[in-house]
C-alpha positions in Angstrom: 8.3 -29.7 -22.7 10.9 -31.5 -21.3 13.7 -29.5 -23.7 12.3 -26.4 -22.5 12.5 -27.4 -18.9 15.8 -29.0 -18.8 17.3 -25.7 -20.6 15.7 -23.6 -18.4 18.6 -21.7 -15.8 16.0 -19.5 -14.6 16.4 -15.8 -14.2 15.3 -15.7 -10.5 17.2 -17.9 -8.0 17.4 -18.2 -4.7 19.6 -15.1 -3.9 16.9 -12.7 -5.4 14.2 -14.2 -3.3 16.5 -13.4 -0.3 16.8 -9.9 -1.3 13.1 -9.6 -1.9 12.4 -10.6 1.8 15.6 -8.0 2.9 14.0 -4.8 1.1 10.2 -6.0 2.6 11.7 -6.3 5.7 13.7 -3.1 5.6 10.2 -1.4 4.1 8.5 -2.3 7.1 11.4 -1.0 9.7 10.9 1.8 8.1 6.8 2.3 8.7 7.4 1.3 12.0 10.2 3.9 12.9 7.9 6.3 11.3 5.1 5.7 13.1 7.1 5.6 16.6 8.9 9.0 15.5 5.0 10.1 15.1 3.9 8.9 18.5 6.9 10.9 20.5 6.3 14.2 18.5 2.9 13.8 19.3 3.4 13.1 23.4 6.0 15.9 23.1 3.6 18.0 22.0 1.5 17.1 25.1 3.6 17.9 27.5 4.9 21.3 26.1 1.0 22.2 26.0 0.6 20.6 29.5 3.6 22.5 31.1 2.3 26.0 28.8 -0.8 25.8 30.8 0.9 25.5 34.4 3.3 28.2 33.4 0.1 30.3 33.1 -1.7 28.7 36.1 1.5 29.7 37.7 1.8 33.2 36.6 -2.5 34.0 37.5 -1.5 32.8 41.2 1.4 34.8 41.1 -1.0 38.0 39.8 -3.2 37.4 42.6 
């Protein structure tokens, strides 16, 4: 056991753990810049429908 140990390098060091933990952490950016890009379509989307409907409010006062 001891052979085996002794002549093992190892394939995985240090370095690769590092670069494990930099794609995980870049993975995860990524979600969250997704998820934010989502939220600020979606309140775009809000306030183009808000100011549709008091361009139309707008326009039946002006009718009147």
């Amino acid at each position: 056991m001891e052979e085996i140990i002794d002549g093992y390098d190892g394939v995985l060091g240090s370095v690769h753990g590092v670069l494990a933990f930099g794609i995980m952490t870049l993975l995860k950016g990524v979600t969250e810049l997704a998820e934010g890009i989502e939220l600020v379509t979606i309140e775009i989307e809000e306030v183009n429908r808000e100011q549709s409907e008091a361009a139309e409010a707008n326009e039946n006062v002006l009718k009147s």
